[in-house]
N, C-alpha and C positions, 0 to 999 in steps of 0.2 A: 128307507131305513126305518128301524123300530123303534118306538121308544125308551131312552135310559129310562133305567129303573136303581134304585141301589144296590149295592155288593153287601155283603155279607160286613167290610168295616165301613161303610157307607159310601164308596165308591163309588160313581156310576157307571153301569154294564151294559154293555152294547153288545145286544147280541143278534148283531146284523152280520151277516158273512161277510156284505163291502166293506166295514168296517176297518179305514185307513191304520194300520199297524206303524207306530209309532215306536221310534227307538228307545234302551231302555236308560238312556240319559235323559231323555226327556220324559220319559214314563216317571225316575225317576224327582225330576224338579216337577211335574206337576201335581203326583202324591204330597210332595214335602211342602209347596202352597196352598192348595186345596186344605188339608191340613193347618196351615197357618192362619189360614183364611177365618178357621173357625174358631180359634182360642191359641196364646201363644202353648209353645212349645218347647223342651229344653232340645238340646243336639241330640242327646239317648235316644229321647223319646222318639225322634224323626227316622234314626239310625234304626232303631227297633222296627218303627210302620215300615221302612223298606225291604228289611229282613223281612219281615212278615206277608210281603208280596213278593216275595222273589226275586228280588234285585240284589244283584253280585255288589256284595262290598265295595268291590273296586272300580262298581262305576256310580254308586251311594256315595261314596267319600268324595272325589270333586265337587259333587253338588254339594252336599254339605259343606265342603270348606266352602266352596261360594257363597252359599247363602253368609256364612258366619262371615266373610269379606264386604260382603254387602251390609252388612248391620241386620237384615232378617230374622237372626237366631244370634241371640246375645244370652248364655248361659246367667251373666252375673245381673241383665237388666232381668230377666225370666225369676230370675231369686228374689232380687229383692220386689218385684210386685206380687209373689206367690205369698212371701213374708208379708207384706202390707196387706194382703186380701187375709191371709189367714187366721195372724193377729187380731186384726179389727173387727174381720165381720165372720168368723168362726170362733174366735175366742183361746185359738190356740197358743198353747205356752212354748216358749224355745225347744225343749224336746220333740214337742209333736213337728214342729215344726221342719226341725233338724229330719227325722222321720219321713218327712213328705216330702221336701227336696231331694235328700238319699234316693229314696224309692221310685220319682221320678229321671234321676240319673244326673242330677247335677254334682259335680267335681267336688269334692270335700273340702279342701281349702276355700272353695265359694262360700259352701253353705256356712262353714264357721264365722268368715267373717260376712257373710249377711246375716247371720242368726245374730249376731254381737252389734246389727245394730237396734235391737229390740232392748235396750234400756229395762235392770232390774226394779224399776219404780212403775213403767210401763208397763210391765208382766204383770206387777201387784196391782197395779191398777185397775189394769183388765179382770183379774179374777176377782176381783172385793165387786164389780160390775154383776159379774156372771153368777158369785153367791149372794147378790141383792135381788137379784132380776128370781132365782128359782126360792127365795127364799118367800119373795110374795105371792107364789104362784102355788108353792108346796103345799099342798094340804096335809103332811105329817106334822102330828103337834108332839108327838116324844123328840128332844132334843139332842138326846144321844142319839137315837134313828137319823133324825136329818143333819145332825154334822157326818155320821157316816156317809151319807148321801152325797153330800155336799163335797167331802173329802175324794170320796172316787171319782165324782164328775171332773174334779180339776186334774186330779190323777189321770183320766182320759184323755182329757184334752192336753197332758204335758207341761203341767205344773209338776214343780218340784213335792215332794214331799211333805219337808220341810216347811216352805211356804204355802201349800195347800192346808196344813192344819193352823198355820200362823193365823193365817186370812179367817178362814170357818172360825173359830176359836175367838178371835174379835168380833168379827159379824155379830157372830149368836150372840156376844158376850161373855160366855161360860166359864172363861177363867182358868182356875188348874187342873181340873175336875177331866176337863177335857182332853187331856193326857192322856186318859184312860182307855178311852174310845178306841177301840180296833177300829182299822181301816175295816171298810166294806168292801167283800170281794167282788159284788158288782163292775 
Protein backbone atom coordinates (compact mmCIF):
# COMPACT_ATOMS: atom_id res chain seq x y z
CA UNK A 1 0.00 0.00 0.00
CA UNK A 2 1.16 3.66 -0.59
CA UNK A 3 1.56 6.21 1.45
CA UNK A 4 -1.43 8.57 3.00
CA UNK A 5 -0.94 11.84 1.95
CA UNK A 6 -3.83 14.69 2.65
CA UNK A 7 -7.01 15.53 0.84
CA UNK A 8 -7.75 18.53 -0.37
CA UNK A 9 -9.72 19.28 3.60
CA UNK A 10 -7.06 17.37 5.15
CA UNK A 11 -8.11 14.11 4.99
CA UNK A 12 -5.92 11.43 4.46
CA UNK A 13 -5.91 9.71 0.65
CA UNK A 14 -5.20 6.49 -0.06
CA UNK A 15 -4.76 5.88 -3.15
CA UNK A 16 -3.91 2.39 -3.20
CA UNK A 17 -6.49 0.12 -5.35
CA UNK A 18 -6.46 -2.57 -2.17
CA UNK A 19 -7.48 0.00 -0.29
CA UNK A 20 -10.34 -1.69 2.25
CA UNK A 21 -13.68 0.50 1.16
CA UNK A 22 -15.34 1.25 4.23
CA UNK A 23 -19.17 1.97 4.75
CA UNK A 24 -20.36 5.26 4.47
CA UNK A 25 -21.62 5.24 8.45
CA UNK A 26 -18.43 4.83 9.38
CA UNK A 27 -16.91 6.96 6.62
CA UNK A 28 -19.22 9.07 8.21
CA UNK A 29 -18.13 8.81 12.25
CA UNK A 30 -14.60 8.90 11.29
CA UNK A 31 -14.65 12.40 9.29
CA UNK A 32 -16.83 13.80 12.19
CA UNK A 33 -13.76 12.44 15.02
CA UNK A 34 -10.95 13.12 13.05
CA UNK A 35 -12.45 16.49 12.83
CA UNK A 36 -13.05 16.59 16.65
CA UNK A 37 -9.82 15.47 17.16
CA UNK A 38 -8.59 18.73 16.04
CA UNK A 39 -10.45 21.59 17.64
CA UNK A 40 -14.21 21.34 19.04
CA UNK A 41 -16.81 21.62 16.59
CA UNK A 42 -20.46 22.90 16.67
CA UNK A 43 -23.29 20.06 15.04
CA UNK A 44 -23.55 22.50 11.64
CA UNK A 45 -20.33 22.52 11.34
CA UNK A 46 -19.81 18.51 11.32
CA UNK A 47 -23.23 18.38 9.37
CA UNK A 48 -21.70 20.85 6.66
CA UNK A 49 -17.89 18.65 6.58
CA UNK A 50 -20.09 15.59 5.71
CA UNK A 51 -22.10 17.34 3.02
CA UNK A 52 -19.04 18.41 1.86
CA UNK A 53 -17.72 14.67 1.25
CA UNK A 54 -20.62 13.34 0.06
CA UNK A 55 -22.33 11.60 2.67
CA UNK A 56 -26.21 11.36 2.38
CA UNK A 57 -27.91 13.15 5.21
CA UNK A 58 -29.50 10.23 6.10
CA UNK A 59 -26.75 8.32 7.03
CA UNK A 60 -24.76 11.94 8.66
CA UNK A 61 -27.82 12.41 10.96
CA UNK A 62 -27.46 8.95 13.25
CA UNK A 63 -23.94 9.85 13.61
CA UNK A 64 -24.46 13.01 14.55
CA UNK A 65 -27.28 12.50 16.93
CA UNK A 66 -24.81 9.84 18.46
CA UNK A 67 -22.24 11.78 18.95
CA UNK A 68 -24.60 14.61 20.55
CA UNK A 69 -26.01 11.35 22.80
CA UNK A 70 -22.61 10.74 23.65
CA UNK A 71 -21.66 14.17 24.94
CA UNK A 72 -18.95 14.54 21.83
CA UNK A 73 -20.78 17.54 20.17
CA UNK A 74 -22.53 19.73 22.88
CA UNK A 75 -23.71 22.97 20.88
CA UNK A 76 -24.31 24.96 24.24
CA UNK A 77 -20.61 23.70 25.91
CA UNK A 78 -19.11 24.72 21.99
CA UNK A 79 -20.65 28.47 22.82
CA UNK A 80 -19.89 29.03 25.80
CA UNK A 81 -15.82 28.21 25.41
CA UNK A 82 -16.05 30.02 21.79
CA UNK A 83 -17.53 33.04 24.03
CA UNK A 84 -14.71 32.60 26.88
CA UNK A 85 -11.85 32.20 24.13
CA UNK A 86 -13.13 35.08 22.11
CA UNK A 87 -14.03 37.65 24.88
CA UNK A 88 -10.78 37.07 26.59
CA UNK A 89 -8.21 36.47 24.26
CA UNK A 90 -9.67 38.27 21.04
CA UNK A 91 -11.26 41.08 22.59
CA UNK A 92 -14.49 40.61 21.08
CA UNK A 93 -17.70 42.35 22.17
CA UNK A 94 -21.23 40.51 22.25
CA UNK A 95 -21.97 41.43 18.84
CA UNK A 96 -18.94 40.05 17.14
CA UNK A 97 -19.45 37.47 19.21
CA UNK A 98 -23.11 36.72 18.60
CA UNK A 99 -21.71 36.93 14.70
CA UNK A 100 -19.32 34.17 15.06
CA UNK A 101 -21.41 31.62 16.84
CA UNK A 102 -24.32 32.51 14.06
CA UNK A 103 -21.87 31.92 11.31
CA UNK A 104 -20.59 28.89 12.87
CA UNK A 105 -24.19 27.27 13.08
CA UNK A 106 -25.04 27.39 16.50
CA UNK A 107 -29.04 27.48 17.39
CA UNK A 108 -29.92 31.09 18.34
CA UNK A 109 -31.55 30.72 21.33
CA UNK A 110 -27.96 29.28 22.50
CA UNK A 111 -26.01 32.07 21.36
CA UNK A 112 -28.30 34.68 23.19
CA UNK A 113 -28.32 33.17 26.12
CA UNK A 114 -24.43 32.42 26.18
CA UNK A 115 -23.85 35.88 24.63
CA UNK A 116 -25.82 37.11 28.05
CA UNK A 117 -23.34 35.54 30.00
CA UNK A 118 -20.56 38.08 29.09
CA UNK A 119 -21.59 40.83 31.81
CA UNK A 120 -21.93 44.66 30.56
CA UNK A 121 -19.12 45.71 32.97
CA UNK A 122 -17.01 42.88 31.48
CA UNK A 123 -17.40 44.22 27.95
CA UNK A 124 -16.35 47.72 29.37
CA UNK A 125 -13.81 46.25 30.89
CA UNK A 126 -12.32 44.41 28.14
CA UNK A 127 -12.42 47.45 25.79
CA UNK A 128 -10.98 50.25 28.35
CA UNK A 129 -8.02 47.09 28.15
CA UNK A 130 -7.96 47.00 24.32
CA UNK A 131 -7.88 51.27 24.06
CA UNK A 132 -4.98 51.09 26.66
CA UNK A 133 -3.04 48.37 25.31
CA UNK A 134 -3.25 50.44 21.24
CA UNK A 135 -3.10 53.63 23.00
CA UNK A 136 0.57 52.97 23.99
CA UNK A 137 1.49 51.40 21.09
CA UNK A 138 -0.10 54.26 18.70
CA UNK A 139 2.23 56.47 17.28
CA UNK A 140 -0.70 59.00 16.09
CA UNK A 141 -0.30 62.07 18.23
CA UNK A 142 -3.70 64.05 16.76
CA UNK A 143 -6.31 63.13 19.22
CA UNK A 144 -9.27 63.42 17.02
CA UNK A 145 -7.28 60.99 14.49
CA UNK A 146 -6.82 58.42 17.20
CA UNK A 147 -10.07 58.43 19.12
CA UNK A 148 -11.29 57.71 15.40
CA UNK A 149 -8.99 54.94 15.37
CA UNK A 150 -9.78 53.80 18.50
CA UNK A 151 -13.71 54.02 17.84
CA UNK A 152 -13.63 51.65 14.68
CA UNK A 153 -11.38 49.04 16.32
CA UNK A 154 -13.95 48.47 19.02
CA UNK A 155 -16.64 48.86 16.25
CA UNK A 156 -14.87 45.71 14.64
CA UNK A 157 -14.35 43.92 17.27
CA UNK A 158 -18.47 44.32 18.24
CA UNK A 159 -18.60 46.95 20.71
CA UNK A 160 -21.64 48.92 20.80
CA UNK A 161 -21.38 52.16 19.56
CA UNK A 162 -22.42 53.87 22.15
CA UNK A 163 -19.97 52.28 24.59
CA UNK A 164 -17.03 52.38 22.13
CA UNK A 165 -17.01 56.25 22.09
CA UNK A 166 -17.96 56.29 25.99
CA UNK A 167 -14.63 54.16 26.67
CA UNK A 168 -12.28 56.21 23.80
CA UNK A 169 -13.75 59.63 25.15
CA UNK A 170 -12.66 58.78 28.87
CA UNK A 171 -9.35 56.93 28.04
CA UNK A 172 -8.13 59.92 26.00
CA UNK A 173 -9.97 62.20 28.52
CA UNK A 174 -11.38 64.59 25.80
CA UNK A 175 -14.54 65.47 27.30
CA UNK A 176 -17.41 66.89 25.12
CA UNK A 177 -15.43 68.02 22.34
CA UNK A 178 -15.29 64.42 21.53
CA UNK A 179 -18.91 64.23 20.27
CA UNK A 180 -17.72 65.63 17.46
CA UNK A 181 -15.57 63.17 16.17
CA UNK A 182 -16.97 61.14 13.04
CA UNK A 183 -16.52 57.60 13.39
CA UNK A 184 -13.77 56.44 11.05
CA UNK A 185 -14.74 54.45 8.17
CA UNK A 186 -11.88 52.21 8.63
Amino acid sequence: MRRRSPGVDGAAVTDSPDAKAISPAAEAQEVCLRLLAACPRSRAELADALRMRGIPQEVGEPVLHRLVEVGLVDDAVFAESAVHSGHRHRGLGRRALSTALRRRGVPDEIVREVVATVRPEDEELRARELVRRRIRTSTVRDARILARKLGGMLARKGYSEGLAWRVVREELGLGDWAAEVEPCPD
